[in-house]
C-alpha positions as CSV (number, residue, x, y, z in Angstrom):
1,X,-80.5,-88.8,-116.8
2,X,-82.8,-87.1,-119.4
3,X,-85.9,-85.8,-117.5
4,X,-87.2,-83.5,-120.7
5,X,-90.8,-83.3,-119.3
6,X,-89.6,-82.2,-115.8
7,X,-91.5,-79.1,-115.1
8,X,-90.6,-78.7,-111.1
9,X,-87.4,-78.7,-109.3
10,X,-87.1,-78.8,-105.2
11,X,-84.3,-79.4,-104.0
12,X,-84.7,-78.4,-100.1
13,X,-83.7,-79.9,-96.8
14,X,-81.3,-82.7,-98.4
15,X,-77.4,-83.0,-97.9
16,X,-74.9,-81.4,-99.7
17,X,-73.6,-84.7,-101.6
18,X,-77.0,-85.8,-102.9
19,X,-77.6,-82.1,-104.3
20,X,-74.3,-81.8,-106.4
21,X,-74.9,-86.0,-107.4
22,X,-78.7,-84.6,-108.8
23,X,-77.6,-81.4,-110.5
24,X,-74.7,-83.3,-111.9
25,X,-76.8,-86.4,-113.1
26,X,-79.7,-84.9,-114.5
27,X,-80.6,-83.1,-117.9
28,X,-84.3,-81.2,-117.6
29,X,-83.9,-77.8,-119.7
30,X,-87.8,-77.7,-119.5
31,X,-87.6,-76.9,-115.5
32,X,-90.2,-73.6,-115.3
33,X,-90.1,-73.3,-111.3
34,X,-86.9,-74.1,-109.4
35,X,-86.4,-74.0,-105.6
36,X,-83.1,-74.5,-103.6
37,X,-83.5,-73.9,-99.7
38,X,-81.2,-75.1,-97.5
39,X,-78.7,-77.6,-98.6
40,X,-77.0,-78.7,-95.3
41,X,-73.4,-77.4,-96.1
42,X,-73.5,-77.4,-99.5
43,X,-71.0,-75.7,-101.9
44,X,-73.0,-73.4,-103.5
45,X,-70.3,-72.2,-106.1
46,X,-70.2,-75.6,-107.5
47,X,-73.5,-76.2,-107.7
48,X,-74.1,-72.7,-109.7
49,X,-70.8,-73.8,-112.0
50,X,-73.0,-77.2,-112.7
51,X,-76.1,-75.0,-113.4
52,X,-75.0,-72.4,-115.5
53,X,-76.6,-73.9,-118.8
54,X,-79.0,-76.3,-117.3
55,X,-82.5,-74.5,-116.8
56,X,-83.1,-71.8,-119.5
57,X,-86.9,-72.0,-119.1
58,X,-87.5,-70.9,-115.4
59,X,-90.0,-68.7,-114.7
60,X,-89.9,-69.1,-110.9
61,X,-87.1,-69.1,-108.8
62,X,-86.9,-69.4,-105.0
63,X,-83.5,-69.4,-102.9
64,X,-83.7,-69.4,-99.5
65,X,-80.8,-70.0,-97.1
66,X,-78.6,-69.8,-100.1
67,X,-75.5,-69.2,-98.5
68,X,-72.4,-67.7,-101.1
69,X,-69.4,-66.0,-100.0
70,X,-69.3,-62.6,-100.9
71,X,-66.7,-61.8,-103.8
72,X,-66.5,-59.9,-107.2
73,X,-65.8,-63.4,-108.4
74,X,-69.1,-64.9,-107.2
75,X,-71.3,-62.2,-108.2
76,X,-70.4,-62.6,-111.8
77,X,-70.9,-66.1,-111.4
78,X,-74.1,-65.2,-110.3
79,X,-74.6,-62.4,-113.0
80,X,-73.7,-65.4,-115.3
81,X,-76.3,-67.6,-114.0
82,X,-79.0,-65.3,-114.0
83,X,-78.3,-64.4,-117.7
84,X,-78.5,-68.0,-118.4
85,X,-82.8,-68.0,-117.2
86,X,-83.8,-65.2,-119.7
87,X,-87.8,-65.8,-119.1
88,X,-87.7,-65.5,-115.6
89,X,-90.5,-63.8,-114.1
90,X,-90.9,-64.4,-110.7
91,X,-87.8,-64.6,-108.0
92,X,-88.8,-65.7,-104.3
93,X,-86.3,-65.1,-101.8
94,X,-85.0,-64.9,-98.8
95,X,-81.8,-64.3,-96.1
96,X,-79.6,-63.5,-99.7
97,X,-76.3,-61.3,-99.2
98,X,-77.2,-58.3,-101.0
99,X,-74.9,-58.7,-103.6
100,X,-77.2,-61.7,-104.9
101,X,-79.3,-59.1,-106.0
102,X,-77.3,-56.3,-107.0
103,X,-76.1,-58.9,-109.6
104,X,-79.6,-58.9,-110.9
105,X,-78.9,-55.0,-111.7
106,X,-75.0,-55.4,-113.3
107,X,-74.0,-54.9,-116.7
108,X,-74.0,-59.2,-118.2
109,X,-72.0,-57.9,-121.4
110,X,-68.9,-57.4,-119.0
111,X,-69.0,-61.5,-119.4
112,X,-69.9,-60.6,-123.8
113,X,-67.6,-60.6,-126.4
114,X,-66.6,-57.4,-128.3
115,X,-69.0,-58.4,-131.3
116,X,-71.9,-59.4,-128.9
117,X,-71.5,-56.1,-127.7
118,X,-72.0,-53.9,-130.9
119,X,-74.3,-56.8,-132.3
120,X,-76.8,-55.6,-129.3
121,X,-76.3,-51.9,-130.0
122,X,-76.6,-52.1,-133.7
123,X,-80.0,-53.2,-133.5
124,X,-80.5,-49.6,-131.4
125,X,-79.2,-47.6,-134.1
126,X,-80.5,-49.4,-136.8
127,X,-84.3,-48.1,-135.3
128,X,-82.5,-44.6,-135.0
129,X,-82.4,-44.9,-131.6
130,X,-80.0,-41.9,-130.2
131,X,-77.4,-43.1,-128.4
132,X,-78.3,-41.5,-124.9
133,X,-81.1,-43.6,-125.1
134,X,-79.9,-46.3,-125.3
135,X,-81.6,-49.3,-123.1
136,X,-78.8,-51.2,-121.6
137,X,-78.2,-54.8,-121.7
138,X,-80.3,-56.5,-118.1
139,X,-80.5,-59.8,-116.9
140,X,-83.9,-61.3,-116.6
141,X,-85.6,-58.7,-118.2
142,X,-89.4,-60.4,-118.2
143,X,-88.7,-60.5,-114.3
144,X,-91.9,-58.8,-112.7
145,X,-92.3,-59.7,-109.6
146,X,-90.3,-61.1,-106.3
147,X,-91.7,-61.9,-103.0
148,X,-89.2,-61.6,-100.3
149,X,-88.9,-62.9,-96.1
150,X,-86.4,-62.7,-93.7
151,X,-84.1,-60.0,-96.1
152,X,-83.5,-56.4,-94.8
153,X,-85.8,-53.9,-96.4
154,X,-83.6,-51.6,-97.8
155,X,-82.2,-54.3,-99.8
156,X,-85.8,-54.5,-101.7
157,X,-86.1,-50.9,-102.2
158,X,-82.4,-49.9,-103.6
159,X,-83.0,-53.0,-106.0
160,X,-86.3,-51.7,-107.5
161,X,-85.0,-48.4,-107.5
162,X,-82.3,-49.4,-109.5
163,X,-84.6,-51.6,-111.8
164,X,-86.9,-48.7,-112.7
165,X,-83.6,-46.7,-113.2
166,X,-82.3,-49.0,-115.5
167,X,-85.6,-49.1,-118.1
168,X,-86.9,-52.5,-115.9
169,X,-88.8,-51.9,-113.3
170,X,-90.5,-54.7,-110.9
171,X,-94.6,-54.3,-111.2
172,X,-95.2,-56.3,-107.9
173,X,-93.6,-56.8,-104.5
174,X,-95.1,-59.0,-101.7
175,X,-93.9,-60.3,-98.8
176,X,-95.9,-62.1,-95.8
177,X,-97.8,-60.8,-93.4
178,X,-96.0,-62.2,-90.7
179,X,-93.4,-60.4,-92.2
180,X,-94.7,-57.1,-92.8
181,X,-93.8,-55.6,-89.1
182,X,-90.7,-55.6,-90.6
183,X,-90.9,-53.6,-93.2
184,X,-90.9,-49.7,-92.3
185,X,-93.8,-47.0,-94.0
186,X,-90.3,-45.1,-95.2
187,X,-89.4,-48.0,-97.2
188,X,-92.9,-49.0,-98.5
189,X,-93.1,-45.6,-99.6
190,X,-89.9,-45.8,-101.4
191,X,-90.5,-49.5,-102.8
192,X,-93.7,-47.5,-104.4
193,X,-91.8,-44.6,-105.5
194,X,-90.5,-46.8,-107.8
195,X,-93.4,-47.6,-109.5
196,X,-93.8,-50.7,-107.3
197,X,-97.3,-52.4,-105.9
198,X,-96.6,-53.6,-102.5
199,X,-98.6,-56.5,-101.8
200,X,-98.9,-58.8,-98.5
């Protein structure tokens, strides 16, 4: 079904069958803010596999009780999916494994061909760019800002740490107020250490 002036996706609170039926059904590249929240027993692998090429203009992205089995095989699937919403800029999340995010910080030309490779590095030598300083290839690089609930803190502050380490650092991190007694002063401190605003 061709929805090309579809700007909004929820899908939240629905059974597993009607989810896949949706994502398989539907064509809406022009999606800018997509939301999947608990999908009663759904199989969140195959519904990733169906939406790997399917919204490339997402700005906004929330996932909350998006449940994933934790293997090197899912995270590049993951790594893969991210890659595929380039202009993302704001992720919303919450009660993710923590290698959800660290996908968010790997490597995508792992999943590149040899001449993608060198075709992204030429462009860095060709502005005489020494090869130390090179920037490496991220996923979501317009990604600014993520507002998180119900995740532990550390996982926040190793992932902007790692962001600002790898030339992308998040501007803005807010979480709720109810959720703020949560967060420790040792990891706000560290969430700003990274060049981070932390914002309730």
């Amino acid at each position: 079904v061709p929805l090309p002036h579809l700007r909004e996706l929820y899908h939240a609170d629905i059974n597993a069958p009607f989810a896949l039926w949706a994502l398989a059904h539907m064509h809406a590249p022009g999606v800018m803010e997509l939301m999947l929240t608990n999908l009663g027993g759904i199989n969140y692998v195959e519904a990733i596999a169906r939406m790997l090429t399917s919204f490339p203009n997402v700005r906004l992205l929330q996932l909350y009780g998006f449940n994933i089995p934790a293997s090197e095989e899912n995270k590049c699937m993951m790594l893969r999916w991210f890659q595929s919403m380039p202009l993302l800029r704001m992720f919303k999340f919450g009660g993710l494994q923590r290698f959800v995010l660290d996908a968010l910080n790997e490597d995508p030309s792992v999943t590149w061909a040899p001449e993608n490779i060198e075709h992204y590095y030429s462009k860095q030598r060709e502005m005489g760019i020494p090869e130390d300083k090179f920037v490496p290839p991220m996923v979501c690089v317009k990604l600014e800002a993520i507002l998180f609930s119900l995740q532990e803190p550390m996982d926040i502050s190793t992932f902007v740490a790692k962001r600002k380490s790898l030339l992308r650092p998040i501007k803005t991190v807010y979480t709720p107020t109810t959720n703020r007694k949560n967060v420790t002063d040792e990891e706000v401190k560290k969430i700003e250490d990274a060049g981070t605003k932390f914002l309730l």
